[in-house]
C-alpha positions in Angstrom: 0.0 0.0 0.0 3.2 2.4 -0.4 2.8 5.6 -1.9 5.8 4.6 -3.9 6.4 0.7 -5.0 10.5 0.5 -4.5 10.3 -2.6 -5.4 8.8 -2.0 -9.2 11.0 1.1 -9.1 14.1 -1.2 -8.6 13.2 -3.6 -11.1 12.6 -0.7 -13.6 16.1 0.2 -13.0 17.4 -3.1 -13.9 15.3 -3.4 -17.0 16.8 0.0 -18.0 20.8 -1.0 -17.0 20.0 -4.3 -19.3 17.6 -3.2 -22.4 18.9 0.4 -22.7 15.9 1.5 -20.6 13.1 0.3 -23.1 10.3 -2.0 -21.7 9.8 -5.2 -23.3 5.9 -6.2 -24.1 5.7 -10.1 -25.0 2.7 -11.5 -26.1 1.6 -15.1 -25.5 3.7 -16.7 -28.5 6.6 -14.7 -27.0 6.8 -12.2 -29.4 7.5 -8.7 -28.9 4.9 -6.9 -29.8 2.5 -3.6 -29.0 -0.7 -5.6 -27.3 -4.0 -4.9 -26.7 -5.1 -6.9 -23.6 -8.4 -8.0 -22.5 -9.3 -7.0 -18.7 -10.5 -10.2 -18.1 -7.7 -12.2 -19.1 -5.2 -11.0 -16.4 -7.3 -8.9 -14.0 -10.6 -9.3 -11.4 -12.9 -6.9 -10.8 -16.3 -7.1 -8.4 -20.1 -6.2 -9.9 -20.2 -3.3 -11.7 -16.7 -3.0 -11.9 -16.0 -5.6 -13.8 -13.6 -7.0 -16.2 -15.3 -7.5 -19.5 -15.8 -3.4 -19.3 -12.0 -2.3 -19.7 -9.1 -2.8 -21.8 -5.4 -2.8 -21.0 -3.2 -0.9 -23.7 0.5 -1.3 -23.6 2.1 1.8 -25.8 4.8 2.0 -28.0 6.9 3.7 -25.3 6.0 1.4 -22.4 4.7 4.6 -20.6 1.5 4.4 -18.2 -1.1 6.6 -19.5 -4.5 7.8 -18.3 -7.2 8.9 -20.9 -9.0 11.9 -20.5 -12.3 11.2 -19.2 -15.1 13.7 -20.1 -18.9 14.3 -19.8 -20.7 11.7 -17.9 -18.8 8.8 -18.4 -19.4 5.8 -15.8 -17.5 3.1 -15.4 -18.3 1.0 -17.7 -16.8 3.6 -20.7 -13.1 3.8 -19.3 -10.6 2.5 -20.6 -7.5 1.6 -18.6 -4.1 2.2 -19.5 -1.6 0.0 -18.0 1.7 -1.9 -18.8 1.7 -5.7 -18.2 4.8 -7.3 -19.1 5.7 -8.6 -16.1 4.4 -9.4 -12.4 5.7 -6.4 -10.6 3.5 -4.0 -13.8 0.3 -6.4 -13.8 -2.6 -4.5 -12.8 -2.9 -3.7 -9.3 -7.1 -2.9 -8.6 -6.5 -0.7 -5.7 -3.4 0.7 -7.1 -4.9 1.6 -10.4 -8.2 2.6 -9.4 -6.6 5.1 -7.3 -4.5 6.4 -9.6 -7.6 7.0 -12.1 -9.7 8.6 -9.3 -6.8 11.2 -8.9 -6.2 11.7 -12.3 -9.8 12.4 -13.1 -10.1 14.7 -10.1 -7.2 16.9 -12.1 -9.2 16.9 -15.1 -12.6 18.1 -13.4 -13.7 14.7 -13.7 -13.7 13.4 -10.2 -15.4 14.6 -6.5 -13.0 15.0 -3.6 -15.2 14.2 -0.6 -13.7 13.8 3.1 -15.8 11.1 5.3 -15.7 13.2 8.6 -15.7 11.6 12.0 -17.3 14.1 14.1 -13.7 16.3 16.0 -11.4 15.0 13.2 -10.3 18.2 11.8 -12.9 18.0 9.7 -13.0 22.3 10.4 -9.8 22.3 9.6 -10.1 20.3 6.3 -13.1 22.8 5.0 -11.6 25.6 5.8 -8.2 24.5 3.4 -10.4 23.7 0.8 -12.3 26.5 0.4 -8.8 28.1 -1.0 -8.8 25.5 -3.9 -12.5 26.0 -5.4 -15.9 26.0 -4.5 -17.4 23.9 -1.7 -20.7 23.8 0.1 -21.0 26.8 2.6 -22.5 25.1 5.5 -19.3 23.1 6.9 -18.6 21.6 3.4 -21.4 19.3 4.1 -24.4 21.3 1.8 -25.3 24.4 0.5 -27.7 26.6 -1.7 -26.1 26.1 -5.3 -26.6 21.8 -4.2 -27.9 20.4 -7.7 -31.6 19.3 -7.5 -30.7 16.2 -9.3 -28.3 15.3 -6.4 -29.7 13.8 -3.0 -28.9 15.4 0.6 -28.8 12.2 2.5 -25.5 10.5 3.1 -23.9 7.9 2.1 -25.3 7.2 -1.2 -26.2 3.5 -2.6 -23.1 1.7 -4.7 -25.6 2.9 -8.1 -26.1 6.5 -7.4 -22.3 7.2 -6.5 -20.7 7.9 -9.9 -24.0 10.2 -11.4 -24.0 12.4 -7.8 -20.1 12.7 -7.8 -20.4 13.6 -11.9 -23.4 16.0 -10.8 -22.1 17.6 -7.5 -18.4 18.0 -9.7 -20.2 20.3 -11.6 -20.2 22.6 -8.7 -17.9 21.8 -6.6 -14.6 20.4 -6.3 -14.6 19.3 -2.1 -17.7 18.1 0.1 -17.5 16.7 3.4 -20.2 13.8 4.9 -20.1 14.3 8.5 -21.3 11.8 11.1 -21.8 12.6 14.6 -24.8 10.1 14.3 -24.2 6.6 12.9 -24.9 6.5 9.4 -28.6 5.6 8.0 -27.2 2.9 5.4 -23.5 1.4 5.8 -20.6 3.5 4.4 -19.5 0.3 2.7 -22.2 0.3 0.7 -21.0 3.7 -1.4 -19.1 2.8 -4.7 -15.9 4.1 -2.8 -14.2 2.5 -6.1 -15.8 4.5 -8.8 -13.5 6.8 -10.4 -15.2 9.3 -10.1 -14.4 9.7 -6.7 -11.3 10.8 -4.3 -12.1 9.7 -0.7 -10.7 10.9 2.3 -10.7 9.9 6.2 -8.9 11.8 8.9 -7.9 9.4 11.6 -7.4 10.7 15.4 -6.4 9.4 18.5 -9.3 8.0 20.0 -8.9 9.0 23.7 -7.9 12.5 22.1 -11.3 12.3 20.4 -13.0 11.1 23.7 -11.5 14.8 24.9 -12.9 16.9 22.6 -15.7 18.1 23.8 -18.8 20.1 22.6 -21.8 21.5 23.9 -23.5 18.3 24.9 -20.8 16.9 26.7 -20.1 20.2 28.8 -23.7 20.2 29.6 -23.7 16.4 30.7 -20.2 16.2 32.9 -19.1 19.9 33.1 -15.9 21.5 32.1 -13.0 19.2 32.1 -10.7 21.3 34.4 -14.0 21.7 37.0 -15.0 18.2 36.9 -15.2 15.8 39.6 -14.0 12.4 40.3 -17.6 11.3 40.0 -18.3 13.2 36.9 -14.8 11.8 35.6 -16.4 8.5 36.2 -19.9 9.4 34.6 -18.1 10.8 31.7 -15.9 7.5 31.2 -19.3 5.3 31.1 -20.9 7.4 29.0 -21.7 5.0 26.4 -22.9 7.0 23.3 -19.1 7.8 23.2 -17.6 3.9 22.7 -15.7 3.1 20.1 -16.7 6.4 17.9 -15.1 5.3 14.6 -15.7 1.6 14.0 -19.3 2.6 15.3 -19.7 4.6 12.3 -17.7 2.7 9.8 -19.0 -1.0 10.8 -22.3 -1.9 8.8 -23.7 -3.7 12.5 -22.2 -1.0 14.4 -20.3 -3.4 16.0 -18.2 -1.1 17.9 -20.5 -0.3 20.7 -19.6 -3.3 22.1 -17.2 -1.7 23.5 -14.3 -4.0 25.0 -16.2 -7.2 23.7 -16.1 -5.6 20.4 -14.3 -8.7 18.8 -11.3 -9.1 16.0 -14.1 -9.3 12.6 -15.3 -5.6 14.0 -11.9 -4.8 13.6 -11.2 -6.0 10.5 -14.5 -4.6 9.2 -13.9 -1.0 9.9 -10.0 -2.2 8.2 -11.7 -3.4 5.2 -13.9 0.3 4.9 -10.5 1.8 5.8 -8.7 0.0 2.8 -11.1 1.3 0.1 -10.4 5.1 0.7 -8.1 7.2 -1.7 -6.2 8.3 1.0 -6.1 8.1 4.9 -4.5 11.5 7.0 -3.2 11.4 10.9 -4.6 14.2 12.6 -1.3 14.6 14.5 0.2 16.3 11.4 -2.7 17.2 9.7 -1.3 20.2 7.9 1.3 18.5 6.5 -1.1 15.5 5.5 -3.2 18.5 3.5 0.1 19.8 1.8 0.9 16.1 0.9 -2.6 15.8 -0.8 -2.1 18.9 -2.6 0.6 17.9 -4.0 -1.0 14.2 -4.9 -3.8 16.4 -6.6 -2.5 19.6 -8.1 -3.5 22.0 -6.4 -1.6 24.6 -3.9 -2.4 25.8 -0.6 -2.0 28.5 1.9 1.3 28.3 3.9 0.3 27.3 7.5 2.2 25.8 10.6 3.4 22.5 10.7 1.3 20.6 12.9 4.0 18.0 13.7 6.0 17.9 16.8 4.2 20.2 19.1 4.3 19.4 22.6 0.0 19.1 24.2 -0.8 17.8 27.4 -1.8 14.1 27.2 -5.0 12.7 27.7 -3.8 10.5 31.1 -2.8 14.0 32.4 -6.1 15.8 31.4 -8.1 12.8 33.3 -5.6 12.8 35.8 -6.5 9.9 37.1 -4.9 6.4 35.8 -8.0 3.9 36.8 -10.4 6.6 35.0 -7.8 6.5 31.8 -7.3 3.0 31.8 -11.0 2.6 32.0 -11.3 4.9 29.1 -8.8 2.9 27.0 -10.0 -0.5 28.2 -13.7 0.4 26.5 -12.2 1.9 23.6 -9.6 -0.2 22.4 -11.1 -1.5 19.1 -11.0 1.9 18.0 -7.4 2.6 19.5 -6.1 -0.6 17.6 -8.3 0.9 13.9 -6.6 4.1 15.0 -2.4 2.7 15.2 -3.0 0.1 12.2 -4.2 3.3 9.9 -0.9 5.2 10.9 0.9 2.3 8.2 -1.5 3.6 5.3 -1.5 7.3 5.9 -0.1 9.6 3.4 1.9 11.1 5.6 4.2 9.2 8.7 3.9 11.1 11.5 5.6 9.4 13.7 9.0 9.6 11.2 8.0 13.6 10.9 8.1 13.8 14.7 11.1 11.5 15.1 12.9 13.8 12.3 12.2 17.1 14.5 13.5 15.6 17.0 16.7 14.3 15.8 16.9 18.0 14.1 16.4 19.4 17.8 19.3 17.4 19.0 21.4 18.9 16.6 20.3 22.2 17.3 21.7 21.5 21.0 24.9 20.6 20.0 25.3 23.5 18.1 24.0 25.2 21.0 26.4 23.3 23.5 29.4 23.5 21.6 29.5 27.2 21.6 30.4 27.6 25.3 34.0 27.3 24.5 34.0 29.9 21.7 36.0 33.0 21.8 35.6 35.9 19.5 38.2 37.6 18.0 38.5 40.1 20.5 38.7 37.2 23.0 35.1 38.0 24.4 33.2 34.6 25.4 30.9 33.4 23.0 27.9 33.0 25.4 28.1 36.7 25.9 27.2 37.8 22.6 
């Protein structure tokens, strides 16, 4: 699931060190030859996705390209461009899918919509989109100019996704679905493969979630620094809380379970998490937003780096380890969703933060190994 594939990279190399950096196409008989493929000789696809709708072209060149794809074309007109001469190039679904879904979102082609899990920056997100093109003016989620022909509710049925992505691209480039409530059908039922589509999930801590309160939760157990033990405790029982995330991306909404939530609730809310375009860590957030403008061509505002500042963590805001522990204990489907989606992020966090902090320790030896300096009039360094 790498960004970049080093491994087809390397082989690439090699190809080019031995052939004089041509790719070779064979053909059945083992001749070389310029080939049309049929999708269904080589590749699987699901339902309406299917093979017998596509066609794999390899060039003269050997070079991946991606047709333009205008008007309202489903699925079932694209045509694929892929090379397939060997294992490492045969096509990858995911892989390719993606690649067409960002390509077509370049072209005007394709919807960028962020599935927002209610306190994952989902704000934040709106707000950096808005600089790119239009969006719906109430929280990215709707607005006045939404096209009649386009249903409000969310998530849409597998059918209706490409025509309402084609439609709603017509006026906007960005919408966001939030879900505070658990969704009326399940998310895995949207045709989070058609490529007319770029999907988005901002993943967050989710004890830091458990934290970030709103109105409701200030009226029900007060402000944090005011609260009691007792309220602490009220607050950590509070079950419409539990397991937030798979709650909302589980078709049985398996996560209120809480701690009994078993290992198939798990892997459900992985297998939702799998079909996304991308997947962003709220820890470095901006960074994850310049990473996807880069992915899909567009610029944004310079902002802070969200990486590698220092917060208070949520075992010192509860302050109390049986209260946390408690809090984790419930929760820890949703903390174990939460660290495997770190691996498919676009951006590492963890290897930003580790990076600032190795740059920090440089910074103090710079800083340290000054002491013994002496300017040229012989003044002490530390002085100046």
């Amino acid at each position: 699931l790498s960004l970049v594939n080093c491994s087809a990279l390397e082989d690439e190399n090699s190809d080019s060190a031995g052939n004089g950096g041509g790719h070779e196409f064979v053909d059945e008989n083992g001749t070389d030859d310029d080939i049309f493929t049929s999708f269904n000789e080589t590749h699987d696809f699901d339902d309406e996705f299917s093979a017998e709708d596509y066609s794999v072209y390899n060039n003269e060149t050997g070079s991946k390209e991606t047709p333009d794809l205008v008007g309202e074309k489903s699925s079932q007109d694209i045509i694929l461009v892929t090379n397939n001469n060997t294992d490492n190039n045969r096509f990858n679904n995911h892989e390719d899918v993606r690649l067409l879904q960002i390509e077509n979102y370049k072209k005007g082609n394709a919807l960028l919509l962020n599935i927002h899990i209610t306190h994952h920056a989902g704000t934040t997100f709106c707000a950096a989109m808005k600089h790119v093109g239009n969006t719906p003016e109430h929280a990215c989620n709707n607005g006045d100019d939404w096209p009649d022909s386009v249903t409000q509710h969310r998530p849409w049925e597998y059918n209706e996704t490409d025509r309402n992505a084609i439609e709603l691209r017509k006026v906007y480039h960005f919408i966001s679905w939030e879900f505070g409530i658990i969704p009326p059908i399940p998310l895995e039922n949207v045709n989070w493969e058609s490529p007319h589509l770029v999907s988005v999930i901002v993943m967050k801590d989710p004890i830091d979630r458990r934290l970030s309160g709103d109105g409701t939760i200030l009226k029900m157990f007060g402000k944090e620094k005011y609260r009691s033990e007792e309220q602490w405790w009220e607050f950590a029982e509070y079950d419409g809380s539990i397991n937030f995330m798979l709650t909302r991306l589980t078709p049985d909404h398996c996560g209120e379970d809480g701690e009994n939530a078993t290992d198939t609730c798990l892997e459900q809310g992985k297998d939702l998490l799998r079909r996304f375009t991308y997947i962003l860590d709220v820890r470095c957030i901006d960074e994850g937003l310049e990473a996807l403008a880069g992915e899909l061509g567009f610029s944004l505002p310079a902002v802070g780096k969200s990486s590698g500042k220092t917060s208070v963590t949520a075992r010192e805001r509860i302050g109390n380890d049986d209260i946390y522990d408690f809090i984790v204990e419930r929760n820890r489907r949703d903390l174990e969703l939460y660290e495997w989606s770190k691996s498919l992020s676009l951006v590492n966090c963890s290897a930003l933060e580790e990076e600032l902090f190795d740059d920090d320790d440089d910074n103090n030896d710079i800083i340290n190994n000054d002491d013994d300096f002496n300017d040229s009039a012989g003044n002490d360094g530390n002085v100046l």
